[in-house]
C-alpha positions as CSV (number, residue, x, y, z in Angstrom):
1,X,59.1,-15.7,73.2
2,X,56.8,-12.9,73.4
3,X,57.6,-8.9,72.7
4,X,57.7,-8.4,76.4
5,X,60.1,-10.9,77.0
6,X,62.9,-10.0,74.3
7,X,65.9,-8.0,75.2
8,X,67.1,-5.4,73.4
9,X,69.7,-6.2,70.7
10,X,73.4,-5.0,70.4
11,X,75.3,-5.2,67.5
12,X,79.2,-3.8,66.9
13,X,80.2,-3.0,63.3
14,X,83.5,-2.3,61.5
15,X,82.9,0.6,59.0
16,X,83.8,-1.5,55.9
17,X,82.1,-1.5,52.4
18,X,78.4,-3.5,52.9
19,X,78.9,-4.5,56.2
20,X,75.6,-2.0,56.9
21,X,73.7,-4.7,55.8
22,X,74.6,-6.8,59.1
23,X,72.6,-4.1,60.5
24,X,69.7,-3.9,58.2
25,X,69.4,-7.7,58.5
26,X,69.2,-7.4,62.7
27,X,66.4,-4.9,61.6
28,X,64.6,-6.5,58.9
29,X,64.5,-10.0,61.6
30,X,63.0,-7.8,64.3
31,X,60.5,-5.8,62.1
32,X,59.4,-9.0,60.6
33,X,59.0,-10.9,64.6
34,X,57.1,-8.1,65.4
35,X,55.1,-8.3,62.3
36,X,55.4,-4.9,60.5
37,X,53.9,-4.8,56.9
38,X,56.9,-5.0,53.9
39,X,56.8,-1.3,53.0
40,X,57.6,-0.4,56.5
41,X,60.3,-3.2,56.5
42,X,62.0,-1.7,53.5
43,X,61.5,2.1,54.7
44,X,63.3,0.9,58.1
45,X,66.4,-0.8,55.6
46,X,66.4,2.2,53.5
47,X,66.6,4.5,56.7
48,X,69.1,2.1,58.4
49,X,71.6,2.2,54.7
50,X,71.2,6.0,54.4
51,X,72.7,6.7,58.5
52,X,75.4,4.0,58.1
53,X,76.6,5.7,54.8
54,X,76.4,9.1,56.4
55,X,78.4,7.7,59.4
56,X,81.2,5.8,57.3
57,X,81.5,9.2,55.1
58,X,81.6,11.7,57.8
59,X,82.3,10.6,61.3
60,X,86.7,10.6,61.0
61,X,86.0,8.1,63.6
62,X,88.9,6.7,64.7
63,X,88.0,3.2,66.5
64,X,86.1,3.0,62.7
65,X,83.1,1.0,64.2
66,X,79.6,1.5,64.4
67,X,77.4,1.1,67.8
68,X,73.6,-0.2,67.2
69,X,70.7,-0.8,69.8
70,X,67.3,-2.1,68.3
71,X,64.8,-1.5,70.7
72,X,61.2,-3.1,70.6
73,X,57.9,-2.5,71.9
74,X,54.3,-3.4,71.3
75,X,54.4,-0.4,68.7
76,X,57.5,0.3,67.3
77,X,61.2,-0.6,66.7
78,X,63.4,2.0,67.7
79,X,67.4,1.7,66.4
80,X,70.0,3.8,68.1
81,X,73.6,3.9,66.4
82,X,76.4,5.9,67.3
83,X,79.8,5.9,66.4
84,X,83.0,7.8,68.3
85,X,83.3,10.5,65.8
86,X,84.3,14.2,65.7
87,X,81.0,15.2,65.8
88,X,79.6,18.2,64.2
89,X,77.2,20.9,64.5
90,X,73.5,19.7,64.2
91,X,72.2,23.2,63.9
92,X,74.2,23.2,60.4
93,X,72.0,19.7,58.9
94,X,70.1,20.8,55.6
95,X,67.6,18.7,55.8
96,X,65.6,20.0,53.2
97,X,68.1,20.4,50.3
98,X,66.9,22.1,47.4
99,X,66.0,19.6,44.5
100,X,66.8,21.7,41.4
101,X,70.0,22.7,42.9
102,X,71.0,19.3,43.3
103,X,70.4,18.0,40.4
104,X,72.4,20.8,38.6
105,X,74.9,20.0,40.7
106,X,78.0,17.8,40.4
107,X,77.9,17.0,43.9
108,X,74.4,14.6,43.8
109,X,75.1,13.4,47.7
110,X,72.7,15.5,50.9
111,X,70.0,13.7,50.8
112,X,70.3,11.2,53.7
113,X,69.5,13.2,56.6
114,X,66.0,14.0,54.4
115,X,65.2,10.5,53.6
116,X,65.8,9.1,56.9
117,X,63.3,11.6,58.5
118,X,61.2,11.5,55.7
119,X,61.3,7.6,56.2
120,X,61.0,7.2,59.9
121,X,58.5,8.5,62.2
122,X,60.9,10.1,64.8
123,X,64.6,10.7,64.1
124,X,66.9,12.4,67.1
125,X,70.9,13.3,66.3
126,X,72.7,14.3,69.0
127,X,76.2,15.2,68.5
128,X,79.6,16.6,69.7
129,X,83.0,15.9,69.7
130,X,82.9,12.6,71.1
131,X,80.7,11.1,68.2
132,X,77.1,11.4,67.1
133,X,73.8,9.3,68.1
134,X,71.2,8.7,66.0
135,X,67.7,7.8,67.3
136,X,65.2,6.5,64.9
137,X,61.9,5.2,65.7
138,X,59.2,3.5,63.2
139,X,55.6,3.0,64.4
140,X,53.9,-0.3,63.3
């Protein structure tokens, strides 16, 4: 089978502890078919972890499942997940939280949105009160 010939992949999760690494495992498989280099493998995983926490966390979705799409090309692998949330105000994302602060703090969470962008090479959210959809894309 060659990349042109592969269909995109689906995947339906139930937000229950650990099950995000169904997903990360659908990733890691396509990554590794389409031959990207480990650290881009594990910056994908990490990515992939950090939006399924923020989604079981904070979507008060009520079906309490997660929708994926891995997308491939010749270039990169592109993963789309939303989930039927409330939604929220993307204008409001701190995605640069202030270290100091949160290390005095004893609230140590806020970091995802950061580390997912900081680890993918484009990251989309679109949100509103039917749910939220996350685009990320890695480049080979």
């Amino acid at each position: 089978m060659t990349l042109n010939s592969l269909p995109e992949v689906d995947l339906v999760i139930p937000m229950i502890p650990n099950i995000e690494l169904a997903a990360t495992k659908t990733a890691v498989a396509l990554a590794e078919f389409m031959n990207f280099d480990e650290d881009k493998i594990d910056e994908v995983r990490l990515a992939l972890i950090e939006a399924c926490i923020n989604a079981f966390e904070h979507s008060k979705s009520e079906d309490r499942k997660l929708y994926f799409k891995f997308i491939i090309d010749e270039n990169s692998l592109t993963v789309i997940i939303k989930d039927n949330g409330k939604g929220f105000d993307v204008s409001l994302i701190n995605d640069k939280p202030n270290i100091n602060d949160k290390l005095k703090s004893n609230y140590k969470r806020g970091w995802g949105i950061m580390l997912i962008k900081n680890l993918m090479d484009s990251v989309k959210i679109e949100s509103n009160n039917n749910g939220t959809i996350l685009t990320m894309t890695k480049l080979k």
